[in-house]
Structures are given as structure tokens and as C-alpha cells.
N, C-alpha and C positions, 0 to 999 in steps of 0.2 A: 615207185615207178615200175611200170612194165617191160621185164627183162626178155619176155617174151616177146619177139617180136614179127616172127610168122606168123600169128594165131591172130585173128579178128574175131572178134564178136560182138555183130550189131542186129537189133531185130528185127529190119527189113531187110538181113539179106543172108536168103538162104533160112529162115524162119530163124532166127537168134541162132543156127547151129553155128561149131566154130569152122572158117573155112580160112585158108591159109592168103595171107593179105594178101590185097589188093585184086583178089578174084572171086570166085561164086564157088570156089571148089572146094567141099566138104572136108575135114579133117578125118571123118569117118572114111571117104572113099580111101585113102591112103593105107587107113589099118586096116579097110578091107583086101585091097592091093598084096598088102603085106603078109596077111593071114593066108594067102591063097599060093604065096611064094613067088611074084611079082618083087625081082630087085627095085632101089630106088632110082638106078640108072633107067629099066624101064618104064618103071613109073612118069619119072621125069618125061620120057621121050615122050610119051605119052598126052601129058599135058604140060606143055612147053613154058609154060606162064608162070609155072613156079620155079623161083631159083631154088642151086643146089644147099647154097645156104639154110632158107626156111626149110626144103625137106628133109637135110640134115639135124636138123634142131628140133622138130616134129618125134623123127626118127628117135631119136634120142630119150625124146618121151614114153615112146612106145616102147623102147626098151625098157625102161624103167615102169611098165607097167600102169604107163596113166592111163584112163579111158579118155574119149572125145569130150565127156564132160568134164570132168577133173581137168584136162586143156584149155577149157573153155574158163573155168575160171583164174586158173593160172594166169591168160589173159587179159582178165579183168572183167570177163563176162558174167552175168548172172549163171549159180549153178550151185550145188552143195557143199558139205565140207565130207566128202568122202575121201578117204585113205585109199593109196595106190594098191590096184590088183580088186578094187571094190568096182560096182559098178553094174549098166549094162552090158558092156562089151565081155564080162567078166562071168554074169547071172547063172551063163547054162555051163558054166565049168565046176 
């Protein structure tokens, strides 16, 4: 069963990427957010539609160095079997 429960991944929405349930918003825009040093209290304010729970949980990931893909399958969405810190998000480091 999927313990993940913020992370959606369907293929019409948002092109299979993963967005955080129940909305259209990217999991990527969040580590972009993050990367740029955007808290996730602003974040939040930001886009109000996601509770603090799922961006907590998100958050969490990102600490532990997962990419958007690696999320996505975690999910249960189609995706690779790449190891954490691997990835696009990770490519040009």
C-alpha cells in the first residue's frame, strides 16, 4: 500500500509528473521553491491548496535527497529504480 500520501501520479494530469494530491501543482515546483530558499510556510502561503501535512511529507523527501522522479515512484507512479541524490534534479551537481 501507498504510504505516500501527498504525491499523485496520473497521466493526465500535469503530464504523469508527480503533483501533490488533489491539485495540478508540481512536486518539482516545491524543490524549485526550496532550492531558491523559499520556507515552506511561504511556499504554503503561496499556494493555499496544499495542506501543511502533504508539504511536510514532500519536505521530508527532499531532505533525504529524493528527486521529483524517485517521488513519483515512491507514489506508485511509473518511474525508475534510481537511488536517492541520483537523478535530474541532481545531473548538473
Amino acid at each position: 500500500m501507498n504510504q505516500f500520501t501527498a504525491i499523485t501520479v496520473h497521466p493526465e494530469i500535469q503530464d504523469g509528473a508527480p503533483v501533490f494530491s488533489g491539485t495540478r501543482i508540481r512536486i518539482e515546483t516545491f524543490c524549485d521553491f526550496l532550492r531558491i530558499g523559499v520556507s515552506v510556510n511561504e511556499f504554503l502561503r503561496e499556494f493555499p491548496s496544499i495542506t501543511r501535512d502533504q508539504a511536510l511529507e514532500v519536505y521530508d523527501l527532499v531532505k533525504r535527497k529524493y528527486t521529483p522522479d524517485q517521488m513519483a515512484e515512491l507514489a506508485g507512479g511509473p518511474g525508475s529504480n534510481l537511488q536517492a541524490g541520483e537523478g535530474r534534479m541532481f545531473a548538473a551537481a
